[in-house]
C-alpha positions in Angstrom: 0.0 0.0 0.0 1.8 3.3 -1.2 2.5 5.8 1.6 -0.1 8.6 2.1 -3.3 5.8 1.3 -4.9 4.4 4.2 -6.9 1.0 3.6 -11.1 0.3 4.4 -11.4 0.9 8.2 -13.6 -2.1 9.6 -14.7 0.2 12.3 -16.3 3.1 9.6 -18.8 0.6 8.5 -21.9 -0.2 9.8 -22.9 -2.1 12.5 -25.1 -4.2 10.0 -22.3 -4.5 7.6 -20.0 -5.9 10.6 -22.0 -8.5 11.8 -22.5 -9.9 8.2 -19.1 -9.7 7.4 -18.3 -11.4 10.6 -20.4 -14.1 9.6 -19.2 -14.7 5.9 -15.4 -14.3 7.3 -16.1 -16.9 10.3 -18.1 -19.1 7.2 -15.2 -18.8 4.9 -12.2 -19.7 7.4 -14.4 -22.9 9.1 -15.3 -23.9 5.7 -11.5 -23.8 4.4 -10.0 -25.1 7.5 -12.5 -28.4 7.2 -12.2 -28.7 3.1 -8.5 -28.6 3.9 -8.6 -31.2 6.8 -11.2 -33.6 4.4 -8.8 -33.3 1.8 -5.8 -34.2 3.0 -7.5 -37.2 4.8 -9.0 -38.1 2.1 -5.7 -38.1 -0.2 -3.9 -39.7 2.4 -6.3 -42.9 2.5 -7.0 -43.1 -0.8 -2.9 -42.7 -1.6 -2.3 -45.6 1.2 -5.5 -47.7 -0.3 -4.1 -47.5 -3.8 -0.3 -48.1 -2.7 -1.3 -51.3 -0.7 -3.8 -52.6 -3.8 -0.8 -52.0 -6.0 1.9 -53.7 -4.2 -0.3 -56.8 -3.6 -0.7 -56.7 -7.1 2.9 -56.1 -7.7 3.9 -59.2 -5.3 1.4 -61.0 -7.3 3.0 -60.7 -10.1 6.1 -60.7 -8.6 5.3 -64.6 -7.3 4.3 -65.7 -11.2 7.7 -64.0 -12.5 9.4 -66.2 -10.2 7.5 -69.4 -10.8 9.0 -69.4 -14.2 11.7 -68.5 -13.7 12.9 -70.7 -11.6 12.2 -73.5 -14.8 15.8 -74.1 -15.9 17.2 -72.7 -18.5 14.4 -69.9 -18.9 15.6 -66.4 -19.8 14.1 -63.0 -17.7 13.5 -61.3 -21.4 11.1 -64.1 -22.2 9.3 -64.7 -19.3 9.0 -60.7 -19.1 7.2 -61.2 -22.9 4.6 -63.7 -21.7 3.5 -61.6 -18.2 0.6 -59.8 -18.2 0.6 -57.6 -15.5 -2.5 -56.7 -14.0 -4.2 -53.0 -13.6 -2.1 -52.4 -17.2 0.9 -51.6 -15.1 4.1 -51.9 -16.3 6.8 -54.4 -15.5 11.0 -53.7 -15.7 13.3 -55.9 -14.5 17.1 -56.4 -13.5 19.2 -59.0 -14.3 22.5 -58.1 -13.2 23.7 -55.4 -15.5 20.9 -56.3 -18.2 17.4 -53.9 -18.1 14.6 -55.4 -18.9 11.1 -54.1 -19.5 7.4 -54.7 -20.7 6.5 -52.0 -22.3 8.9 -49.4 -24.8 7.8 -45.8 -22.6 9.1 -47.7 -19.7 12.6 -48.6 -18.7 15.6 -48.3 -16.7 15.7 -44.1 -16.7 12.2 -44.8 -15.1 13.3 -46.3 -12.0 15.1 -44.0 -9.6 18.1 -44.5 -7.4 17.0 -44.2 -4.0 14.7 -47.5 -4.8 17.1 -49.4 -6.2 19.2 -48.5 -3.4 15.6 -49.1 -0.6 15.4 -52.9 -2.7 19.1 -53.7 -2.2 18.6 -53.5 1.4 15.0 -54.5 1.8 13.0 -56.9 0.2 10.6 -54.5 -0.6 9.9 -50.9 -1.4 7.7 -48.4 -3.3 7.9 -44.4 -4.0 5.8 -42.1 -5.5 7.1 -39.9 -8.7 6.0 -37.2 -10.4 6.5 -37.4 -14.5 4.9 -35.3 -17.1 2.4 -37.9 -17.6 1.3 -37.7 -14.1 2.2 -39.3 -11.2 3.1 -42.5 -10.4 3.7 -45.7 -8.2 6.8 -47.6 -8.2 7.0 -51.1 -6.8 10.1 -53.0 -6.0 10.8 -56.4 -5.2 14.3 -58.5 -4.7 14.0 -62.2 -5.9 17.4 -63.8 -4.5 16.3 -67.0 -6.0 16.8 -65.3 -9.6 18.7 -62.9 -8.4 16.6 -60.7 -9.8 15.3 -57.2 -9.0 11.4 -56.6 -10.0 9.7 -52.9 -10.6 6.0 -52.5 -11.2 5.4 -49.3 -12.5 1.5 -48.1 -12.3 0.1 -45.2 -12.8 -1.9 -43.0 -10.4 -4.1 -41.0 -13.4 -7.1 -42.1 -12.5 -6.0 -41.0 -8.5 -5.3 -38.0 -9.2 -8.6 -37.2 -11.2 -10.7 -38.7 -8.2 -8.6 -36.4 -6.1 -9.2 -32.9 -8.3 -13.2 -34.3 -8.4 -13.0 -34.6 -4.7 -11.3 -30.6 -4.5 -13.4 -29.2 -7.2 -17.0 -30.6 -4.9 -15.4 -29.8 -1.4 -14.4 -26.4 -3.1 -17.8 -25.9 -4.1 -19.3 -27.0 -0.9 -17.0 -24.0 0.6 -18.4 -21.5 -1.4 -21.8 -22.7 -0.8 -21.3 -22.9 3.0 -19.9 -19.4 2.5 -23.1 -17.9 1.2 -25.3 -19.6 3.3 -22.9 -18.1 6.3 -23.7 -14.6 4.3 -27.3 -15.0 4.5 -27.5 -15.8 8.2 -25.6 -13.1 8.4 -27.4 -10.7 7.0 -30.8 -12.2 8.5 -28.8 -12.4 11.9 -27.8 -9.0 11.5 -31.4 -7.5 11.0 -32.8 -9.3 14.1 -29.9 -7.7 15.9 -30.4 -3.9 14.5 -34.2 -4.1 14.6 -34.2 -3.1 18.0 -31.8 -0.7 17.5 -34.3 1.0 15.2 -37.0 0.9 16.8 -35.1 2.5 19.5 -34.0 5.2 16.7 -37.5 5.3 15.0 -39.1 6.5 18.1 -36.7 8.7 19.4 -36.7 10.9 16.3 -40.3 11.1 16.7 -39.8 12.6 20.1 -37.7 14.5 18.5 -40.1 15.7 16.1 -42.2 16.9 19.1 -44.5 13.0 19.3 -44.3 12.6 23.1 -46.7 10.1 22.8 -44.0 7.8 20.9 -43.4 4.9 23.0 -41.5 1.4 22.3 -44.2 -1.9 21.7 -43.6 -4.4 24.9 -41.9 -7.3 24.0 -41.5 -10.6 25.3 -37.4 -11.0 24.7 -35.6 -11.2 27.8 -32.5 -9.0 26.8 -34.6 -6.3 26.1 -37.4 -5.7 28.4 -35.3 -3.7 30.7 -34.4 -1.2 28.4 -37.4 -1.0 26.6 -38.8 -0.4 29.8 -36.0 2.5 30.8 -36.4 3.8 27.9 -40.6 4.1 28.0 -39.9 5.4 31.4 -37.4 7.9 30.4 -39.9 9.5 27.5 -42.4 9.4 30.7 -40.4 11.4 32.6 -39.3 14.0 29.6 -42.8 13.8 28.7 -44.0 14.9 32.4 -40.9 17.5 32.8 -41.6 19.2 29.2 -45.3 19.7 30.1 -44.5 21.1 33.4 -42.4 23.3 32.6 -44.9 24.0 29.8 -47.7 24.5 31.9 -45.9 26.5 34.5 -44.2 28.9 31.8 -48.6 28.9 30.2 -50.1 29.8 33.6 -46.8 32.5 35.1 -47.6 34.3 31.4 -51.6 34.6 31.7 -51.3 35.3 35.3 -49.1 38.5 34.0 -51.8 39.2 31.6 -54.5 40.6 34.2 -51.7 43.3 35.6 -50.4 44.1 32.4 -53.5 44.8 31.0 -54.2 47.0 33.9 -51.2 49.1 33.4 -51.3 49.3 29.8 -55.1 51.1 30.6 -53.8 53.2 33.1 -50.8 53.8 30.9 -53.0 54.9 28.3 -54.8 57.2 30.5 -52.0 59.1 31.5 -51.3 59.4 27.8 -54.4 60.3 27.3 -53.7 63.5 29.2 -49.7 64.0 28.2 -50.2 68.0 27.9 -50.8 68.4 31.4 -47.6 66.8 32.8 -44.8 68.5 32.9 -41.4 67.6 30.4 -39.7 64.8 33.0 -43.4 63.4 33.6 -43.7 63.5 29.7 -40.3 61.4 29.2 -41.1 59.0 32.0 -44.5 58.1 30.4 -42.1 57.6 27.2 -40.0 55.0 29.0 -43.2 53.5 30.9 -45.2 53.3 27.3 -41.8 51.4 25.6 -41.2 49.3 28.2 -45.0 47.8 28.8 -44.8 47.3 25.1 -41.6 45.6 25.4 -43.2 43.3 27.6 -46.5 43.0 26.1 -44.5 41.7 23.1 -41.6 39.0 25.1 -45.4 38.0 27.4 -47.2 36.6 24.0 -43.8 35.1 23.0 -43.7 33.6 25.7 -46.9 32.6 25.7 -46.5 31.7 21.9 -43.5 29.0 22.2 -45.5 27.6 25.5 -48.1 26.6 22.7 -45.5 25.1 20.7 -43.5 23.0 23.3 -46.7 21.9 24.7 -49.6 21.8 22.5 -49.9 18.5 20.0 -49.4 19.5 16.1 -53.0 21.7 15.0 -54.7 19.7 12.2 -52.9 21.0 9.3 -55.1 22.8 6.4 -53.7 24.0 3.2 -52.7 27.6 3.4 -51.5 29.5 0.4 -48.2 31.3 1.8 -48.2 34.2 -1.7 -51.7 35.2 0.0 -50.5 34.7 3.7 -47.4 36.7 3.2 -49.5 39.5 1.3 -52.5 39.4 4.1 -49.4 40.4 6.7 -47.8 43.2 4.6 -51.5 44.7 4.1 -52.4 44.3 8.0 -48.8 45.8 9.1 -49.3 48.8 6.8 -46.3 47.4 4.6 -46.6 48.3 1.1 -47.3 45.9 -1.4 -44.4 46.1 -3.6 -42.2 44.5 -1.3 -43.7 41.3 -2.4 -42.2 39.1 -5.0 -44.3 35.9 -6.1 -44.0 33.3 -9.0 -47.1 31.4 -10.4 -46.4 28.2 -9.4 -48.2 26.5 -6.1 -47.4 28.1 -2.9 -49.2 26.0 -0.9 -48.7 24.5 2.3 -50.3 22.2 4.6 -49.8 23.5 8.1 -51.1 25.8 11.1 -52.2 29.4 9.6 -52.2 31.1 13.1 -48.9 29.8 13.3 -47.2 30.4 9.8 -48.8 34.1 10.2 -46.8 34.9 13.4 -43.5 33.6 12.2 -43.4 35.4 8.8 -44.8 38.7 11.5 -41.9 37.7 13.5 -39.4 37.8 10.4 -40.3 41.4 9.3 -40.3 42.5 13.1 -36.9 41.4 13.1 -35.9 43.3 10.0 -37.3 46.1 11.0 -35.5 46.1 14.7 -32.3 45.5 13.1 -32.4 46.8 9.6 -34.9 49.6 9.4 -37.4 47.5 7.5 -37.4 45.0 4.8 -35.7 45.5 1.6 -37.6 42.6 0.1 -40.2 39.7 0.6 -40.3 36.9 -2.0 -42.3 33.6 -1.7 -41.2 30.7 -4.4 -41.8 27.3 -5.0 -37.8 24.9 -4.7 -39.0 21.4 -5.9 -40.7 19.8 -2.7 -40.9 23.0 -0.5 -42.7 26.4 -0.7 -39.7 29.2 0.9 -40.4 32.3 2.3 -37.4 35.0 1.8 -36.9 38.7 4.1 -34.3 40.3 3.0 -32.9 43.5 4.6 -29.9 46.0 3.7 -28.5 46.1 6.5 -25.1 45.6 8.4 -26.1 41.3 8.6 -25.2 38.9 10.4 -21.7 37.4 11.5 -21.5 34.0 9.7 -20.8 32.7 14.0 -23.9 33.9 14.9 -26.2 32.6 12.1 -27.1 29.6 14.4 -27.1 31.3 17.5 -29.6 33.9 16.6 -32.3 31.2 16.6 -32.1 30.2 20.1 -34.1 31.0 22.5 -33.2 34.5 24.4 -30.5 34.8 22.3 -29.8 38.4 20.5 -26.6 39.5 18.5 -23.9 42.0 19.7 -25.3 44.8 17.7 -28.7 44.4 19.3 -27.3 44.2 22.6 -24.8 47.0 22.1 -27.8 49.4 21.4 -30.3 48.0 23.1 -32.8 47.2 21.0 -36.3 46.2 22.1 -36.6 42.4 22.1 -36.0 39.6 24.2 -34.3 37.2 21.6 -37.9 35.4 21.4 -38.7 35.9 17.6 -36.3 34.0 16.0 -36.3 31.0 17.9 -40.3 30.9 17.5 -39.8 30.9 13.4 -37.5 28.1 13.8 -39.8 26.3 16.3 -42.7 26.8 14.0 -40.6 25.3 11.1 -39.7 22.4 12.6 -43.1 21.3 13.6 -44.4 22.1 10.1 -41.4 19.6 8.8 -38.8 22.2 7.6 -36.2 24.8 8.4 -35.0 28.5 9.1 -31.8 29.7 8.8 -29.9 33.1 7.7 -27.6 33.9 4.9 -25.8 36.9 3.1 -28.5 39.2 1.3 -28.1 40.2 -2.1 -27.9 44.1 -1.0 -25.0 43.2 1.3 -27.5 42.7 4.5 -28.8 39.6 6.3 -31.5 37.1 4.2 -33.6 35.4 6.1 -35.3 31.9 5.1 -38.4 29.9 6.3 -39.2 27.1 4.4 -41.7 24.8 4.7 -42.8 21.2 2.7 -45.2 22.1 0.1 -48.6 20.4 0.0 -48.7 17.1 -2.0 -51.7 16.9 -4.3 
C-alpha cells in the first residue's frame, strides 16, 4: 500500500455490515480449515489404499515371474514377454547389469536411485514420482532365487482425477457454506439492528415533538429492561416538558391581568400627556416602551409555550403568496415588497402559526435593519420558501445559528439596546420544525442579512 493511502477501516462501517461480514469471514475460514482437513485425509487414505492394492498386485506378479523363472534354462527377457501384468501396469526388471522391460515408454531411466538402493537393502519398497504424464507408483521387489530385481510401474491417473473431483466438490461445498454463512448473516444482522431501530425510530419522533411515541412491549428477555428504561425515560421527559410548559402557560396569563391593567392606566396618563410637565412627559415615554416591550416578550412567551406543549393543529392547506401578502397589508407594509411566481405556494400547516412567524421575520428586520428590503415567496422542488431580506449591516456567519435560540440576541442588538428579548427567531424556527422544515440566515443580495423559512409544500 503506497504511503499517504490508508486501507477500508472495519470500524467506519456499519454495525449491520459488521456482523454480516463477521459471519461470511467466520463461514469462509471454518469452511476452508474443514475442506482442507477432508482433503488431506481423504488423499492420504485413498494414496495408502491405492499403494497397498498395488503392491499386492505387484507381489502377485512378482510370485508368477518367479515361478518361471525358476524352470531351468528360462531367460528374464522371455518370461517378461509372456506376463501380463495386472491394472495395465508396467513391469522392468534387472538382471544383473541387463534392463529389462514390458512396455517401450518404460525402462531403466524410469526407476530411480533411491529405490534401487531401498530394494538392495530391503525386500521390498515403493515411491511415489511425479512425470509429465502424471504421477506414479513404483514397486520393487528383490528375488534372490533369480537374483533378480522386480519394478512395477503403475500409474496414479485415475487417482489423481478422483482427487481434483473430490477438491473441485469440497471447493464448491465451501463457497456454498460461504453464502449460506452470508445469509444468516445478513438475517442475523437484521434481528440484531431491529431493535436498535425501533429505538431510533421513536426517538426521532420525540424529537419531532411526538411525546406520545413509546417502544411496543416485547416478550425478549435481553430487552425488556431497556425497553422499559427507555418508555420510562420518555415518561419522565414527557411529564418535565409539560410542566415546565404548563408553568411557563399559567406565570404568562397570570401577568396578563396586571399588564393589561397598566397598559389602561398607561394609556390614560397618555391620554392626558399635555398636562404633565417635560420629566413626567419622558417618563411616560420609558413606561409606554417598556409595557410594550413586555406586552410583546409575554405573547412570546406565551407563543413557544403553545408550541412545546400543544400537540401538532390539524394542518389545512394555506397558500403562503396570499399569507405573506394578508401580513404586509395588515402591518401597513406596502405591497411592492412582495415578489411571487405562479407556481403553487401551498402548504399544509397551522395558519395562526405560519402568520406569526413570517410577522416575527419582518419585526426582526425592522428592529435590526430599518425595514425589509424585500419579501419573496417561491416554489424549490418539494418546499414552498419564504425570503426577508434586509440591507443592513447582517449577520456574523458565528452567529447565524445562535440567533435562533431562544433568548439569544446579536452584539449589535445588545450594544444598542434594542427592544426584544431574543424570542422571535427561535419561535420561526420552532414553527418550522413542527411544520417539517427549516429556518436559517444567509448573506442578502444588497450586502444585509437574508432570512429563510421554508416549509414542505402540499402534495396533491
Amino acid at each position: 500500500m503506497r504511503p499517504g493511502i490508508r486501507g477500508p477501516d472495519l470500524r467506519r462501517k456499519g454495525l449491520r455490515a459488521r456482523i454480516v461480514l463477521g459471519y461470511a469471514a467466520g463461514t469462509l475460514i471454518v469452511s476452508i480449515v474443514l475442506v482442507s482437513v477432508t482433503f488431506l485425509l481423504a488423499r492420504s487414505y485413498l494414496l495408502d489404499q491405492r499403494e497397498a492394492s498395488l503392491t499386492r498386485q505387484a507381489f502377485a506378479d512378482a510370485n508368477v515371474l518367479d515361478s518361471r523363472l525358476a524352470t531351468a534354462g528360462t531367460e528374464a527377457g522371455d518370461v517378461l514377454e509372456e506376463l501380463v501384468p495386472s491394472g495395465g501396469a508396467d513391469v522392468v526388471l534387472r538382471s544383473g547389469d541387463s534392463w529389462y522391460s514390458s512396455s517401450l515408454d518404460i525402462g531403466a531411466r524410469d526407476v530411480p536411485d533411491e529405490l534401487r538402493d531401498l530394494v538392495a537393502d530391503e525386500p521390498a519398497a515403493s515411491v511415489v514420482v511425479e512425470t509429465a504424464d502424471g504421477p506414479r507408483l513404483i514397486v520393487g521387489l528383490a528375488l534372490p532365487s533369480a537374483d533378480v530385481e522386480f519394478y512395477e510401474v503403475a500409474p496414479l491417473t485415475e487417482l489423481r482425477q478422483v482427487l481434483s473431483t473430490l477438491a473441485a466438490v469440497l471447493g464448491a461445498g465451501a463457497l456454498v457454506a460461504t453464502a449460506a454463512g452470508t445469509a444468516f448473516g445478513v438475517w442475523a444482522s437484521r434481528r440484531a439492528v431491529q431493535p436498535l431501530e425501533q429505538v431510533a425510530g421513536a426517538a426521532t419522533r420525540i424529537a419531532g415533538g411526538e411525546l406520545t411515541a413509546r417502544l411496543a412491549a416485547t416478550d425478549d428477555p435481553d430487552l425488556v429492561g431497556i425497553v422499559a428504561s427507555f418508555n420510562s425515560m420518555v415518561d419522565a421527559l414527557s411529564a418535565r416538558i409539560e410542566r415546565d410548559t404548563r408553568f411557563v402557560g399559567d406565570v404568562s396569563h397570570e401577568l396578563r391581568s396586571p399588564l393589561t391593567t397598566l397598559v389602561t392606566s398607561v394609556e390614560v396618563l397618555g391620554g392626558r400627556r399635555e398636562e404633565l410637565s417635560p420629566r413626567g412627559r419622558e417618563a411616560l415615554r420609558l413606561v409606554e416602551g417598556e409595557l410594550d416591550r413586555f406586552r410583546r416578550t409575554l405573547d412570546d412567551l406565551l407563543q413557544l409555550a403553545r408550541l412545546d406543549g400543544a400537540a401538532a393543529a390539524d394542518a389545512q392547506p394555506v397558500c403562503m403568496a396570499a399569507l405573506v401578502r394578508q401580513v404586509l397589508a395588515d402591518s401597513g407594509r406596502p405591497a411592492d415588497l412582495l415578489r411571487t411566481t405562479e407556481a403553487d405556494t401551498t402548504v399544509r400547516g397551522d395558519k395562526t402559526s405560519l402568520e406569526r412567524a413570517v410577522t416575527n421575520l419582518l419585526d426582526n428586520a425592522d428592529r435590526h435593519a430599518e425595514g425589509a428590503s424585500a419579501v419573496a415567496v417561491e416554489r424549490r422542488e418539494a418546499a414552498v420558501v419564504v425570503i426577508v431580506d434586509d440591507a443592513g449591516p447582517g449577520v456574523s456567519t458565528a452567529d447565524r445559528e445562535r440567533i435562533f435560540e431562544r433568548f439569544a440576541r446579536g452584539p449589535r442588538a445588545a450594544r444598542r439596546s434594542l427592544p426584544g428579548a431574543g424570542l422571535g427567531l427561535a419561535i420561526v424556527a420552532e414553527t418550522a420544525a413542527r411544520h417539517g422544515g427549516a429556518a436559517w440566515c444567509s448573506d442578502g443580495p444588497d450586502g444585509g442579512a437574508r432570512f429563510t423559512l421554508s416549509v414542505p409544500a402540499a402534495t396533491p
